[in-house]
C-alpha positions as CSV (number, residue, x, y, z in Angstrom):
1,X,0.0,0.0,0.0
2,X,2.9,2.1,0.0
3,X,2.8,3.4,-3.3
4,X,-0.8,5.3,-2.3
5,X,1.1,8.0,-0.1
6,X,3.5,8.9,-2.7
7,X,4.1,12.0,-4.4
8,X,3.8,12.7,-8.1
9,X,3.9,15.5,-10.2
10,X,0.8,17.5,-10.4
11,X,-0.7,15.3,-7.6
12,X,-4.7,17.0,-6.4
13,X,-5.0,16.1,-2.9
14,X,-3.3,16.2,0.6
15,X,0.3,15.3,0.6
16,X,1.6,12.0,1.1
17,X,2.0,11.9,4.7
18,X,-0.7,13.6,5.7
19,X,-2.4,11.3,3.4
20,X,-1.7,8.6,5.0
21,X,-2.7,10.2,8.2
22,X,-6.1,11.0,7.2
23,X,-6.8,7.7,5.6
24,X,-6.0,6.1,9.4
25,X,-8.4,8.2,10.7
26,X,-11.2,7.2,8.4
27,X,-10.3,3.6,8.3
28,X,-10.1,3.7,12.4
29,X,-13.7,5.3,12.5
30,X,-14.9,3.2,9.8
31,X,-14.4,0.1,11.9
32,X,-15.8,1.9,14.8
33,X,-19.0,2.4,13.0
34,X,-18.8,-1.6,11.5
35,X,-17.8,-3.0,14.5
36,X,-20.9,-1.0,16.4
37,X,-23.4,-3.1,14.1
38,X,-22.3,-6.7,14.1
39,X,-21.1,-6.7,17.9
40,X,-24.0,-5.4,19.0
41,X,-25.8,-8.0,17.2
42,X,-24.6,-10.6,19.0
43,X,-25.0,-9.1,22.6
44,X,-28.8,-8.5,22.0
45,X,-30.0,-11.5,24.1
46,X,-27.2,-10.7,27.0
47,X,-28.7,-7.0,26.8
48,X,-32.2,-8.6,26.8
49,X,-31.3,-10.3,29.6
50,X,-29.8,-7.5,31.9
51,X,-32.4,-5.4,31.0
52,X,-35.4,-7.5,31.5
53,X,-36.6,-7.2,28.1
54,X,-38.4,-9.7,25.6
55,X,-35.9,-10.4,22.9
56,X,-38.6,-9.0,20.1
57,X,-37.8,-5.2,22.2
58,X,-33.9,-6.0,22.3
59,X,-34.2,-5.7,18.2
60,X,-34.8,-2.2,19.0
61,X,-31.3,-1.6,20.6
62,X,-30.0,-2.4,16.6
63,X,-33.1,-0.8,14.8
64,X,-33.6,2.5,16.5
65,X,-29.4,3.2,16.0
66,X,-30.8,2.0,11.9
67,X,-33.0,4.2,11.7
68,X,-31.4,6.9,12.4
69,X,-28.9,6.8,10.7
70,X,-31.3,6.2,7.8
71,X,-33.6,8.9,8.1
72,X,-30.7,11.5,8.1
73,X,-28.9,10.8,5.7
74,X,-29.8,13.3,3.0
75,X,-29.8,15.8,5.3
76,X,-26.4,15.5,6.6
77,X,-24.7,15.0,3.1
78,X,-26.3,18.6,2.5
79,X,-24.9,19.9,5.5
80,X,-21.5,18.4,4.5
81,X,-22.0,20.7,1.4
82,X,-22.8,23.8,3.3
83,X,-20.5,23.3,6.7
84,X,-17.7,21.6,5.2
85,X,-16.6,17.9,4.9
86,X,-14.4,18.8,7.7
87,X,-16.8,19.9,10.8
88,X,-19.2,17.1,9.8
89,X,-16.7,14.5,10.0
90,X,-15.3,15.6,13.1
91,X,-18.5,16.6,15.1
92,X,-20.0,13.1,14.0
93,X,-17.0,11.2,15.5
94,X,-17.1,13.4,18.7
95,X,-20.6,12.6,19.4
96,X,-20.7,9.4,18.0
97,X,-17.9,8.4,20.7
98,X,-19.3,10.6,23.2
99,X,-23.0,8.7,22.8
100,X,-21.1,5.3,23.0
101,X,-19.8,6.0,26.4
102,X,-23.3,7.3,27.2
103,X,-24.5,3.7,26.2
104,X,-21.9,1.9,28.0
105,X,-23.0,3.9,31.2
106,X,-26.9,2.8,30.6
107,X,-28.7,1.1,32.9
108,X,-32.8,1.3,31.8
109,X,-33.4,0.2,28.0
110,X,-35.0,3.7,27.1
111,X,-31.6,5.4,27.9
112,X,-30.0,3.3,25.9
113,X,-32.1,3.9,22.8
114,X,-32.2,7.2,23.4
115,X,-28.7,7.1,23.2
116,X,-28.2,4.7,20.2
117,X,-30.5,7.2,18.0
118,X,-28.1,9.9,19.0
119,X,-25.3,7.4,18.2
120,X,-27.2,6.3,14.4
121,X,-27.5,10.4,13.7
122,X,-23.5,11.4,14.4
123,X,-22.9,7.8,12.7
124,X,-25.0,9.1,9.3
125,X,-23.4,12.4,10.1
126,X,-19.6,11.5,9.5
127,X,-20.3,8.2,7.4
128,X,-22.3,10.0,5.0
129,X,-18.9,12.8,4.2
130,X,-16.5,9.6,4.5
131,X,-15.9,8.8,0.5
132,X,-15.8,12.6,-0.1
133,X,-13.0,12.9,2.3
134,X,-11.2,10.2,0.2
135,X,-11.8,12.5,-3.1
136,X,-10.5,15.7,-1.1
137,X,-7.3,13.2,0.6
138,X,-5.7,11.4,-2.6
139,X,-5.2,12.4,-6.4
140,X,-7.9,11.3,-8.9
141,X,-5.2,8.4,-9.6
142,X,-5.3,6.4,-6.6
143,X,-9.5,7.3,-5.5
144,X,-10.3,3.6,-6.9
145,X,-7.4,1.7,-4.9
146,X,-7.9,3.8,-1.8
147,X,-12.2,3.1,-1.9
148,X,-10.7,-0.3,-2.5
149,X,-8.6,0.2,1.1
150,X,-11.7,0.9,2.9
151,X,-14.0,-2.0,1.3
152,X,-11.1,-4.3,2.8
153,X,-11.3,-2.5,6.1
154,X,-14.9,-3.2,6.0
155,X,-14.9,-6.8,5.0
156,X,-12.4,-7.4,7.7
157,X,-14.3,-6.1,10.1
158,X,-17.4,-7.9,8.7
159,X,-15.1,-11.2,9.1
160,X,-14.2,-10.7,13.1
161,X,-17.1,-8.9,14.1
162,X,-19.4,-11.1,15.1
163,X,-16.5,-13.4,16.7
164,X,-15.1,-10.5,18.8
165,X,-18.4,-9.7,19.5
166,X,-19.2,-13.1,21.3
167,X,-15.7,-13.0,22.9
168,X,-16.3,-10.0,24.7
169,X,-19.4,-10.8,25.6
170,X,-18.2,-13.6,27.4
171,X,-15.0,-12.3,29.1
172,X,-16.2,-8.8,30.0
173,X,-20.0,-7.9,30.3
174,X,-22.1,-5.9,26.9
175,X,-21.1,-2.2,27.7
176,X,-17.6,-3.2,27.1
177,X,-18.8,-3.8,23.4
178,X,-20.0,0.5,23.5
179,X,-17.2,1.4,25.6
180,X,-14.1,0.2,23.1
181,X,-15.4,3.1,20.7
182,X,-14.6,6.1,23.4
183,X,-10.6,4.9,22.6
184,X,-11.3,4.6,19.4
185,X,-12.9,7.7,18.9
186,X,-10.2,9.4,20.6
187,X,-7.8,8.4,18.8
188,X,-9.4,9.0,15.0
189,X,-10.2,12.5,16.3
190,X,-6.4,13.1,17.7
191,X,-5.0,12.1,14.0
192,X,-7.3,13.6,11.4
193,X,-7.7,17.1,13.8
194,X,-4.4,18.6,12.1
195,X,-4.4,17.4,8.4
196,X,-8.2,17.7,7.3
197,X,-8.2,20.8,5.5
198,X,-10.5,23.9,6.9
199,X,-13.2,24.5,4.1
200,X,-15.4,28.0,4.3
201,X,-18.8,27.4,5.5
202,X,-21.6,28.2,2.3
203,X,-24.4,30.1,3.7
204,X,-27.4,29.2,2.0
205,X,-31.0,28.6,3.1
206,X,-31.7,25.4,4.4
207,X,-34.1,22.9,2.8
208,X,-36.4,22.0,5.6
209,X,-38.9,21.1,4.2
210,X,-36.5,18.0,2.4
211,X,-35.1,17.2,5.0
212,X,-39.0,16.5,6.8
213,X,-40.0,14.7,3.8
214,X,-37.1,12.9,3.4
215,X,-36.5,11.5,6.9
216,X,-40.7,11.0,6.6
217,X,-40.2,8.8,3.6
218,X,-36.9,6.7,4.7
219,X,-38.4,6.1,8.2
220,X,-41.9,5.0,6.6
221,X,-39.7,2.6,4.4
222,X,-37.9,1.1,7.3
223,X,-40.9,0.5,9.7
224,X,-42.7,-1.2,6.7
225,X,-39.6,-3.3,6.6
226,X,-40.2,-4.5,10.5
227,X,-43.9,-4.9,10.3
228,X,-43.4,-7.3,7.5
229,X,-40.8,-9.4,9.5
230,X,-44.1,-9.8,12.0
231,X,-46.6,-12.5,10.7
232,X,-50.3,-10.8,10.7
233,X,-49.0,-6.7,10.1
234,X,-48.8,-7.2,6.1
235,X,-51.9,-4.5,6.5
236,X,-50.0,-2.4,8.7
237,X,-46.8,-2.8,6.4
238,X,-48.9,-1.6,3.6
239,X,-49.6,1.4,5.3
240,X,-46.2,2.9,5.7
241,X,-45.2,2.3,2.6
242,X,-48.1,3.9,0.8
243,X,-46.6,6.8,3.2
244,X,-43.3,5.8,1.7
245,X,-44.7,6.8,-1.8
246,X,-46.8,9.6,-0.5
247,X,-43.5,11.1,1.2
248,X,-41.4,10.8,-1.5
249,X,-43.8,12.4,-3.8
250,X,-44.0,15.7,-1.8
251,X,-39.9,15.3,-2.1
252,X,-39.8,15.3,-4.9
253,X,-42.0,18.4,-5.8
254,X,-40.3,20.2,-2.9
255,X,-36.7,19.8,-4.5
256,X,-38.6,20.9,-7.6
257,X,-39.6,24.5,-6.3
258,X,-37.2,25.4,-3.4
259,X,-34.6,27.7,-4.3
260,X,-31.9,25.5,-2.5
261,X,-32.7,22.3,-2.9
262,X,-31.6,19.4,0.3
263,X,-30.7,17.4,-3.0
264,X,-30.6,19.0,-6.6
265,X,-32.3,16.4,-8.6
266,X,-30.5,17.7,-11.6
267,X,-27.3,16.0,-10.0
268,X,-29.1,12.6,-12.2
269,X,-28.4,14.1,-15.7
270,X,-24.9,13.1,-14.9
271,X,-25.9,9.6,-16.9
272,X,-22.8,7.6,-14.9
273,X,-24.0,9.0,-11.6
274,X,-27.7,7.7,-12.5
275,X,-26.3,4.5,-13.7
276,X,-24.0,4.0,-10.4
277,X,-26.9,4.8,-8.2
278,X,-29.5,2.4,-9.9
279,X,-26.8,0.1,-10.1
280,X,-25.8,0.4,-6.7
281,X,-29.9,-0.1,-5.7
282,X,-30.7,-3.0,-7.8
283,X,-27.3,-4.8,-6.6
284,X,-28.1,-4.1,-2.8
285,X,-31.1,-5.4,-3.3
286,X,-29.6,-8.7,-4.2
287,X,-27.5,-8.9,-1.3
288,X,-30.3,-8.0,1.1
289,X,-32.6,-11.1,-0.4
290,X,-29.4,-13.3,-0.3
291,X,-28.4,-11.8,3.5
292,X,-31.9,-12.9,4.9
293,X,-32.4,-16.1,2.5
294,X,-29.0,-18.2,3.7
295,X,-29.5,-17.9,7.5
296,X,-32.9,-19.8,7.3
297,X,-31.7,-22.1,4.6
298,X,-28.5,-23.1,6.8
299,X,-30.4,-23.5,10.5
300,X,-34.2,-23.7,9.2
301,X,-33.9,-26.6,6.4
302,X,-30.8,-27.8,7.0
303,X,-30.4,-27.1,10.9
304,X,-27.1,-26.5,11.3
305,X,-26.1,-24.6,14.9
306,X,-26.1,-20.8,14.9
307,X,-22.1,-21.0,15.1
308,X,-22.2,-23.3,12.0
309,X,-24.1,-21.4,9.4
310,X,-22.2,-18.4,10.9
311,X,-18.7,-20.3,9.8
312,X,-20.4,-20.6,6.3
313,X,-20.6,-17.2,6.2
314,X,-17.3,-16.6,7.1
315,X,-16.0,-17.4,2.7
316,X,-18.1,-13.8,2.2
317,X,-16.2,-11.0,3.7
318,X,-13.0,-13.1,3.0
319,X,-13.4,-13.0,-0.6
320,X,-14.7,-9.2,-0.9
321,X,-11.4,-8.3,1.4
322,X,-9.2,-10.4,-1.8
323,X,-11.4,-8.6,-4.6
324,X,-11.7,-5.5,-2.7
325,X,-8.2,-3.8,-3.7
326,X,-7.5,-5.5,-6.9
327,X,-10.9,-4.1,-7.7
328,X,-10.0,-0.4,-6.8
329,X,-6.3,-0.8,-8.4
330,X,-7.8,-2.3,-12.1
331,X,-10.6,1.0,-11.8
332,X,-7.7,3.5,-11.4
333,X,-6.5,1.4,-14.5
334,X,-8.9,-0.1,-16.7
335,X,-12.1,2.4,-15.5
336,X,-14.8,1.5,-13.6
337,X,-17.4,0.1,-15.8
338,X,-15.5,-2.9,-16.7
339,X,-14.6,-4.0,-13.3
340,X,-17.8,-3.2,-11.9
341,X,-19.7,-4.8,-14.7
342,X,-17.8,-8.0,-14.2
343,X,-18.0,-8.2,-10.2
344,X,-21.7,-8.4,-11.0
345,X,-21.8,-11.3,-13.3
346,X,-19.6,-13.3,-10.7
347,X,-22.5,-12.0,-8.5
348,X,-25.0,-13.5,-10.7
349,X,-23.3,-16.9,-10.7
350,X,-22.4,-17.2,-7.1
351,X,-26.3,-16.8,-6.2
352,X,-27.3,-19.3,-9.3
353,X,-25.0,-21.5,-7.4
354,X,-27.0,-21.5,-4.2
355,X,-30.1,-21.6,-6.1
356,X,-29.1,-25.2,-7.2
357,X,-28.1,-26.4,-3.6
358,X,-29.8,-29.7,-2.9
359,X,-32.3,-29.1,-0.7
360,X,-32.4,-32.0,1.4
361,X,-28.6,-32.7,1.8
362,X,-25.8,-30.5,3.0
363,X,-23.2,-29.6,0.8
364,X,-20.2,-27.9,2.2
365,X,-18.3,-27.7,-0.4
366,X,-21.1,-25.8,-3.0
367,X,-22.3,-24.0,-0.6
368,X,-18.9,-22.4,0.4
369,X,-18.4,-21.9,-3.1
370,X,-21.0,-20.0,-4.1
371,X,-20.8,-17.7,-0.9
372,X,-17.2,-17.1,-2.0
373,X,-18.2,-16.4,-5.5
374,X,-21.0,-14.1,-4.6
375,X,-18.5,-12.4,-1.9
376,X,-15.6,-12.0,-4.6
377,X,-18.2,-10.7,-7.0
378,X,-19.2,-8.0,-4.5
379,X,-16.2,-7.0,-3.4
380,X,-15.1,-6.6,-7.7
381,X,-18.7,-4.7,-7.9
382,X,-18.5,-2.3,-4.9
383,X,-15.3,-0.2,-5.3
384,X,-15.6,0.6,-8.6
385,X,-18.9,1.5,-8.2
386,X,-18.5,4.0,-5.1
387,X,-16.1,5.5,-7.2
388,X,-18.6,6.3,-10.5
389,X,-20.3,8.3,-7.4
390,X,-18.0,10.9,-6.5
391,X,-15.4,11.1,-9.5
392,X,-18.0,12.2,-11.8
393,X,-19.3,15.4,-10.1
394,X,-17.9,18.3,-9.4
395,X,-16.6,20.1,-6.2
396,X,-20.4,21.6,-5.2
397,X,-22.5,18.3,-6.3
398,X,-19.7,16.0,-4.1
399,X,-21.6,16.0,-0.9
400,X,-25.0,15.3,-2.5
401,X,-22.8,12.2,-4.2
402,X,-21.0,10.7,-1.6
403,X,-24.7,10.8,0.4
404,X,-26.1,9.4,-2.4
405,X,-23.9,6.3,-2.3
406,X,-24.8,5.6,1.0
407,X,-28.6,6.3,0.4
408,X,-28.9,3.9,-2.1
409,X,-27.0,0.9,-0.1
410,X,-29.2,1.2,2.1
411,X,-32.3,1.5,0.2
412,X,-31.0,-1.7,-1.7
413,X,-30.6,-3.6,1.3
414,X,-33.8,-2.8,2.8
415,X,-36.0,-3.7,-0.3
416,X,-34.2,-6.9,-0.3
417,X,-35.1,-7.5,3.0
418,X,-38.9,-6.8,2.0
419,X,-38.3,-9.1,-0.6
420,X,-37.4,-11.8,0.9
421,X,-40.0,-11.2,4.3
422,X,-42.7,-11.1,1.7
423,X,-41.6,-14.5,0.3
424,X,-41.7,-15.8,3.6
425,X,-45.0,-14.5,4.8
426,X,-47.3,-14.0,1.4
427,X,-45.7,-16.7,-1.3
428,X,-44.9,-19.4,0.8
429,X,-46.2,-19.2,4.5
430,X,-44.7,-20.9,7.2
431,X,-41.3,-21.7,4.6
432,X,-39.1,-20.0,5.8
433,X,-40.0,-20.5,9.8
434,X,-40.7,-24.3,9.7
435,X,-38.4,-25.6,6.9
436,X,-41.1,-27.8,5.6
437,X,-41.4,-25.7,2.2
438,X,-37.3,-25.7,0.8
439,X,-38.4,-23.8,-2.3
440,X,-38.9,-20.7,-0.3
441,X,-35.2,-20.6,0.2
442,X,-34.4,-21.1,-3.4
443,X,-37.3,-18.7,-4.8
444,X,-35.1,-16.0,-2.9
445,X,-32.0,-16.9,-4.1
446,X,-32.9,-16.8,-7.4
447,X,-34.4,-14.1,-7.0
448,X,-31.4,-12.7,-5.8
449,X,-29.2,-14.0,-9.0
450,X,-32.3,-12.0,-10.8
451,X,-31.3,-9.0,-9.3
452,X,-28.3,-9.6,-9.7
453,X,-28.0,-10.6,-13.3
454,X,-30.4,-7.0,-13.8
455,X,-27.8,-5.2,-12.2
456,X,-25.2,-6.3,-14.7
457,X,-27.0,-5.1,-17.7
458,X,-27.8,-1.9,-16.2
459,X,-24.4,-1.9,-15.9
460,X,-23.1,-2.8,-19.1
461,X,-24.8,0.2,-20.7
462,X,-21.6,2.4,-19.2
463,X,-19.3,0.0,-20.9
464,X,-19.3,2.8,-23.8
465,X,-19.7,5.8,-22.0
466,X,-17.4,5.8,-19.2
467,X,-13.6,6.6,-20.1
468,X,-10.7,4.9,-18.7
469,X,-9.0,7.7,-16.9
470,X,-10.6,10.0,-14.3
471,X,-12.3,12.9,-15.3
């Protein structure tokens, strides 16, 4: 990784060892934020516990921090335009570490989800400005292999998460799992304090009425995603997301007629960007089916142990940290269309793969294969990807971008969980839960190689549009 902190010749960017400074920063706070998620996971019946809580409320202690961050993150990636990539960055950490000690300190469960709500805002708030920090760090030259730095950051973290996790748990007690970030925090905020450079703040009028509507439509979106995980509230379900369209209507005619805008929807007749984000939906969408499919196949049909089907798993965010930087070095190189394009067809074939899995025996060996195939696919898809979002705008459209990116991962991976709930609880009732019914499990995967395969023809239409070299 050496040769992304040096210096060349008409280099954009910070210099190369403040470079590598600020990347540390992001990278340690990225795994804060990663880390957060899949550790907390696996406390949630320890928490229930200590708490005295059912286990259906403990969901919350994950879901409320979720939400959050969901709801807000338009808002903050048009703050990050008009305060400066800096502040937001910084103020997120600071209160995102300051609310983890708060939640380390809890002691009643509506404490702690006050405090993991504050913790899911200043999460949004500093994610959300994260891959436009990597645009404003390093020279349009290395942008793909250092996105490709912080995929494998995140897939390692995907890969010991849930293992460190249950370790802690075990040796310590589950505020140890909150208190780790206050270090942590520290010490991101004591290296990227000096070499983030000061931007001017833009006064503009602020989009309030966006931001309502926005947060209105995201949070409808996400609540319709919990009712449907709960047999009998399909009607309920329905509900929010007919506010989810209603919502996102009135968005849309507010960005329309307010002078500035929360997001300037003329940002999508950049045709890469539009491509990217649809992309960037459709494929999220895949993952989310496949996500919520596997577990069920592994300990509902088959019934292998929690820990079991959690080793299978293990062949995913090992292969995306192996395609991860080769995927960010050959974008810098070949462009991202190609790369990005190809990572999805392996996609496509690593889900057709678990699609044919017998579904009455165990097989180890296909099943590992086509989680590694699907990882390695994703980790080819992702980096390339991110980086069609913020190397095709300009300076003023970049926080809107790197936003965006985030926005639709998330609205990918939600829909796939619809997806797959309403297989579960409207195509075939009872599959999922009893085993009884395998084609449940392999209607979702398929329609997750669907997605998948979709995905790849929307992104083959950039094969002739999108150069090699940055723009």
């Amino acid at each position: 990784m050496r040769y992304l902190f040096e210096d060349r010749a008409g280099d954009g960017g910070l210099p190369g060892p403040e470079r590598r400074i600020a990347t540390l920063s992001l990278l340690v706070f990225t795994a804060m934020v990663m880390l957060d998620t899949s550790l907390i996971t696996i406390a949630l019946p320890t928490i229930a516990r200590d708490l005295r809580i059912s286990d259906s409320q403990s969901v919350w202690v994950v879901s409320t921090y979720q939400l959050a961050a969901a709801v807000s993150i338009l808002t903050f990636s048009a703050l990050g335009g008009m305060l400066g990539f800096r502040r937001l960055f910084i103020g997120g950490v600071v209160v995102f570490t300051v609310a983890s000690f708060g939640c380390a300190m809890s002691n009643t469960f509506v404490l702690l989800l006050v405090l993991r709500f504050v913790q899911g805002l200043a999460a949004a708030a500093a994610m959300c400005v994260t891959a436009a920090l990597y645009r404003v760090i390093f020279p349009s030259r290395l942008l793909g292999s250092a996105l490709g730095v912080n995929a494998l950051a995140v897939a390692g973290v995907m890969a010991v998460g849930p293992t460190l996790g249950g370790a802690i748990v075990s040796a310590l007690h589950w505020p140890w799992l909150f208190a780790i970030n206050v270090p942590l925090g520290a010490i991101a905020l004591w290296l990227v304090w000096p070499v983030l450079p000061r931007e001017r703040v833009c006064l503009q009028p602020f989009d309030i009425a966006g931001a309502l509507t926005s947060a209105l439509s995201v949070g409808c979106l996400l609540l319709a995603m919990y009712e449907l995980g709960r047999p009998g509230h399909v009607a309920i379900a329905g509900l929010f997301l007919a506010g989810t369209a209603i919502f996102a209507l009135v968005f849309v005619y507010v960005q329309r007629t307010v002078a500035a805008p929360l997001l300037a929807l003329d940002i999508f007749r950049n045709e890469r960007l539009s491509l990217a984000t649809v992309t960037s939906i459709i494929a999220n969408i895949g993952q989310g089916i496949g996500l919520v499919a596997l577990p069920f196949l592994f300990q509902g049909r088959y019934g292998l142990s929690p820990v079991a089907s959690g080793l299978l798993f293990t062949p995913l965010p090992v292969a995306i940290m192996l395609a991860a930087p080769l995927s960010g070095r050959f974008a810098d190189r070949y462009g991202s269309a190609p790369v990005a394009t190809g990572g999805l067809a392996a996609l496509t074939l690593g889900y057709a793969i678990l699609g044919t899995l017998d579904p009455v025996s165990v097989s180890i060996h296909r099943i590992a294969l086509g989680v590694s195939v699907c990882g390695f696919g994703f980790g080819l898809f992702q980096t390339p990807n991110n980086r069609e979002f913020i190397s095709t705008v300009d300076h003023s459209r970049l926080g809107n971008a790197s936003g965006l990116l985030t926005f639709s991962r998330l609205v990918g991976l939600t829909l796939g969980t619809v997806v797959a709930a309403l297989v579960a609880l409207v195509a075939i009732p009872g599959a999922f839960v009893s085993g009884r019914a395998p084609a449940a499990h392999h209607v979702s995967l398929w329609l997750a190689a669907g997605a998948a395969m979709l995905a790849t023809l929307i992104s083959a239409r950039r094969l002739k549009r999108a150069p090699a070299s940055m723009p």
